[in-house]
N, C-alpha and C positions, 0 to 999 in steps of 0.2 A: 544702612551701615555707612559711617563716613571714614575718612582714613585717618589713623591712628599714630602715622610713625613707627618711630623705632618704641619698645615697651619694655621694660623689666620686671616681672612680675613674679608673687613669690606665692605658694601652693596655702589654702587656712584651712580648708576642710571640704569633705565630701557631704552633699544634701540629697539623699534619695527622690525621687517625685513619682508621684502614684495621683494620677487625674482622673477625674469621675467620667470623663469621657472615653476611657481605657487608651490611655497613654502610660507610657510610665521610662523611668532613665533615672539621670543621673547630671546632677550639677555641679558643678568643683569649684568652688569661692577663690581667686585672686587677688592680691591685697599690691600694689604697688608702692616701690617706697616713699612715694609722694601723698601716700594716704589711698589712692580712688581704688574703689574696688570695682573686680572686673572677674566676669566667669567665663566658664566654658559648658555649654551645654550638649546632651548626648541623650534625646526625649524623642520616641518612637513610638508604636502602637502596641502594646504586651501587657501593660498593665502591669502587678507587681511583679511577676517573675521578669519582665523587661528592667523593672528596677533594679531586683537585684542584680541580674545577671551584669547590668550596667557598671556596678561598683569597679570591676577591674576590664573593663572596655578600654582598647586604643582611646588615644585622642587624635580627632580628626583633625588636624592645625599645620598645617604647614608644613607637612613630612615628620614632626616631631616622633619620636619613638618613644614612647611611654603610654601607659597604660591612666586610669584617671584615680585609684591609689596613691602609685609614686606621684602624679602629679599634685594632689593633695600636700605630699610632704617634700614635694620637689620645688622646682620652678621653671621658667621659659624666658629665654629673649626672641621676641616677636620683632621681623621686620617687616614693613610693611605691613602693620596692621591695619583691619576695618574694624571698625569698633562702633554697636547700636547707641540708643541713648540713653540705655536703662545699664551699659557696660558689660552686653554679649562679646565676643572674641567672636568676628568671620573667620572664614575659613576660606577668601576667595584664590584665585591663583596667582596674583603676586604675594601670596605671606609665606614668611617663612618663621620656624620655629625653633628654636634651639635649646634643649634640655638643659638645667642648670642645677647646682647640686640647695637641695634643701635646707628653706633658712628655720630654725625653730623659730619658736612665739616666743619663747626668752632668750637671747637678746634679738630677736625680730623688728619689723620695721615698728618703729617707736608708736605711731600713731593708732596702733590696734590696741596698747595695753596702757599709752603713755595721760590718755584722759576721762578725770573724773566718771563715773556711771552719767551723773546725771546731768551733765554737759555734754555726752555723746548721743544720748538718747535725743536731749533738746535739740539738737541737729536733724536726727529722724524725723522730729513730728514736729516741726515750727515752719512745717511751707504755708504758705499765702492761700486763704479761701479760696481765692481767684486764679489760683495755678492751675495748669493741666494737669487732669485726674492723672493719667498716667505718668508725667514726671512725677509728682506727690508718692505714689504708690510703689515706686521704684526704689526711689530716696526711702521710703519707710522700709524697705525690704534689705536695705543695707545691714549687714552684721554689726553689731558690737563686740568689746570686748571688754573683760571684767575679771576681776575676784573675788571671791565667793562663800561663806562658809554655811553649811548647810544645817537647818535648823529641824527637818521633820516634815514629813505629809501631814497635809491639810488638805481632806477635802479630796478633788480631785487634781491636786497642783502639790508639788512642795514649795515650803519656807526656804527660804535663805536669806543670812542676809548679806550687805555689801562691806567690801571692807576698807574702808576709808585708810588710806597712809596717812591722810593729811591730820588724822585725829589720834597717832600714833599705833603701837604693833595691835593693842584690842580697840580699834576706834570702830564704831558702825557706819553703815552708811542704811541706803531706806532695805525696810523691806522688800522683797521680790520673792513672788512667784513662778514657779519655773512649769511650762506644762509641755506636752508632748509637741514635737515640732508638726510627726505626721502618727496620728495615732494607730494606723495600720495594724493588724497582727502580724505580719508577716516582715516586719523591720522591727529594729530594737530599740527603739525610743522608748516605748514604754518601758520595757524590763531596763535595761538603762538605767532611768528616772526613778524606779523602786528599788534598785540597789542603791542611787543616792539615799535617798529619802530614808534606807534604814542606818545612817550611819551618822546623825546628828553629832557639828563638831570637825565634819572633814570639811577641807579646804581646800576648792577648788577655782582653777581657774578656766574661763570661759567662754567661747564664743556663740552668740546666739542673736536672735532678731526680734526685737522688740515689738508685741503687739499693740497695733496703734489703736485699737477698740477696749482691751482694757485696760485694770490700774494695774500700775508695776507689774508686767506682766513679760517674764521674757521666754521665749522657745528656744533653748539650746541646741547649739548643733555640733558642737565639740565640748571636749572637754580635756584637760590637761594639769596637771602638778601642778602647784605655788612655786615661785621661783625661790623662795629658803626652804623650799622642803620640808615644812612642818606640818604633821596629820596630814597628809595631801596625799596624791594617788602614785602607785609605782607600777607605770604602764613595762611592755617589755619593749624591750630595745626598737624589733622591727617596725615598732609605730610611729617612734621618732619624734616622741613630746607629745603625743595628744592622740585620744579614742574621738574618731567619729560617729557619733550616736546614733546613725542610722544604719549604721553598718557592724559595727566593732562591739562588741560582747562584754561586757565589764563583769568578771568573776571576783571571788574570792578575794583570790591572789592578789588582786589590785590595788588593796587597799590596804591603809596601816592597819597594827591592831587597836582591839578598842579603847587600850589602853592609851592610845596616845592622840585621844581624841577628846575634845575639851569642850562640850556644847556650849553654844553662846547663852548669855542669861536670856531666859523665858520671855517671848514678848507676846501679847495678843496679836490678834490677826488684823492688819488695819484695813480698817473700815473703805471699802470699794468708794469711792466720793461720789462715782459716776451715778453707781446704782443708789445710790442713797441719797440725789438731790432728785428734785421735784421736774426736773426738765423732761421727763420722757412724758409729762401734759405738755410739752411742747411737743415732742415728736410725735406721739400720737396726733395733734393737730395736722401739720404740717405731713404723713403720710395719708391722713384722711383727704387733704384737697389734692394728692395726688391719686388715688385709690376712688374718688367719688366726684372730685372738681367740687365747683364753686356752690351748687346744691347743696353736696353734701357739708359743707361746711354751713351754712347757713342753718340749715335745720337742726345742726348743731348746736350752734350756737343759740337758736330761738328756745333750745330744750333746757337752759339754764345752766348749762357743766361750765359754762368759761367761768362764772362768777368763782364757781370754787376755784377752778383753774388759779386764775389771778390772783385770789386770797394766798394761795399755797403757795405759789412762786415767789411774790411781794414777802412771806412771811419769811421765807427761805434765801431770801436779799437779793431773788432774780428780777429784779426790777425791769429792767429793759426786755427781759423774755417779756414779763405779763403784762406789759404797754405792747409789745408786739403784736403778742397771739390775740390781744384785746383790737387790735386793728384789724388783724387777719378775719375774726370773724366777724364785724362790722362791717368794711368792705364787702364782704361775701353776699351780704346780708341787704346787701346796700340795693334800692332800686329807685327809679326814679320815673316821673307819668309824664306826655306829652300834654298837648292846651287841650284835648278832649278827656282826660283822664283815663289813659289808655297806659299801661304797663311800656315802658320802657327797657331796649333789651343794655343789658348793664354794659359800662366800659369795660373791656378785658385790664387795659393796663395797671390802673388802680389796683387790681387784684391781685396781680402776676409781681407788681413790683411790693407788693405785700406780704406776698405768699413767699419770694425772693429775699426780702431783710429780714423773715424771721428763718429761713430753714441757713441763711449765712448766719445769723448771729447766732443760732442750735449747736454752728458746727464748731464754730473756735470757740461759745464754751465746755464743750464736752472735750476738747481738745487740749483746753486750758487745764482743766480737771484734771484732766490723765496726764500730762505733763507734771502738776502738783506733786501727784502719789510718788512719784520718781526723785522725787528733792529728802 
């Protein structure tokens, strides 16, 4: 933790956590009005009943009196903050905390609602190959925010799509997927998500975290009314603009009736770009020389699959993938004899910086992909 300052920070929603190693608590998202966002965590050993129970747990900050609820729809002036570099809130003995009254997400700090979908997203997923895994992973974990109209279940995800201002009041934006953030039985994300999904036509607005593995794919963690109030949800009062889905129960009552609900026109389902290009004969390579090393790539490659490889990728306009993996298993492959004709043991480096520019060029196009679906 480094030191923070003075901070003002305002409550966006609560995130349940349930970890396979039996942990379990409660996260609370902080949105500052300078944009950065910053949490507060409360993660112990209970597993889900620790989750739950977490929902209305103190917050541990600095003598603050609030529970992590109101904080959700509250906020704090933090003095003396420590602040990680993923934007944890310490809790050390110079902080102090001061409850502040809650800002809603309309008219809220502008920068949660004020840009494009897919101009906030692009921020998420455009770090550098060569950045630290955990800054990347962090930055991806950032919430966005959105609006919304809801098209139907598909699958195991619902439809929606975005709703562009910039293309006027019916303009679209891409499609998106929405899937459970934590799909637990014992939290309400899923029932949540199927009360959206039967109600094609509502308009919602959103907070959720963009999955950086697949297409258009986002995991909501709140949810709240359209600021004109049209088809959109009529939470009650004590929630203060917005259900946390991990927590909060979305009834009946909530929603317009059907009557005033206007499904957007019919779209197919677009097409995954990820799963649908030829790269995963990249991945497959490049997991095999980690899973088997430089052998295994070689007997690979003697057993004739790169030739398809390459046709498929070349055919599919992965040009620079199939000159890659065409090196990768050449090099592998590669030996060479001393002046008795004796088997020479191979350079490592040749390989490794091989095995190196194809699993970096794999990553920014699969990256590139998923970024697409989002435009």
């Amino acid at each position: 933790y480094q030191p923070g300052g003075s901070l003002r920070v305002h409550g966006v929603c609560r995130e349940p956590v349930i970890s396979a190693t039996g942990y379990g608590g409660v996260v609370t998202h902080l949105l500052a009005e300078d944009g950065r966002w910053y949490s507060i965590a409360d993660v112990k050993p209970g597993g889900a009943a620790r989750a739950r129970g977490a929902a209305t747990a103190p917050v541990s900050l600095g003598g603050a009196v609030l529970d992590h609820a109101r904080l959700a729809r509250g906020g704090l002036l933090v003095t003396g903050a420590t602040v990680s570099p993923d934007g944890r809130l310490g809790a050390g003995k110079g902080v102090r905390a001061t409850p502040l009254p809650g800002v809603p997400w309309s008219p809220g700090p502008a920068s949660l609602f004020g840009r494009p979908l897919a101009e906030a997203v692009a921020d998420r997923l455009s770090a550098d190959p060569g950045a630290d895994p955990e800054h990347v992973a962090a930055q991806a974990r950032h919430p966005v925010g959105c609006d919304l109209v809801i098209v139907g279940p598909s699958g195991d995800h619902v439809l929606a799509r975005a709703l562009d201002p910039a293309a006027g009041p019916d303009g679209w934006g891409p499609l998106i997927r929405l899937t459970p953030a934590n799909g637990h039985p014992d939290l309400a994300h899923v029932a949540n998500l199927r009360q959206l999904a039967e109600r094609p036509g509502l308009r919602i607005r959103v907070v959720g975290r963009p999955e950086p593995d697949r297409a258009a794919t986002l995991s909501p963690l709140a949810v709240g009314p359209v600021p004109d109030g049209t088809a959109t949800l009529r939470l009650p009062d004590e929630w203060q603009g917005h259900a946390d889905l991990g927590y909060d129960s979305l009834q009946g009552a909530h929603f317009p009736p059907a009557a005033e609900l206007t499904p957007p026109p019919p779209v197919p389902d677009a097409p995954d770009l990820l799963a649908a290009a030829p790269l995963w004969r990249v991945r497959r390579l490049v997991e095999l020389a980690v899973a088997g090393g430089r052998r295994a790539v070689a007997e690979s490659a003697r057993g004739g699959g790169f030739t398809g490889h390459a046709t498929a990728l070349r055919h599919a306009g992965f040009r620079t993938a199939a000159e890659l993996a065409a090196t990768l298993g050449s090099e592998a492959d590669r030996r060479t004899r001393d002046v008795f004709g004796r088997l020479n043991d191979p350079d490592p480096r040749r390989f490794a910086t091989a095995w190196l520019a194809t699993a970096v060029h794999l990553t920014v196009a699969e990256r590139t992909l998923i970024r697409a679906t989002w435009r």
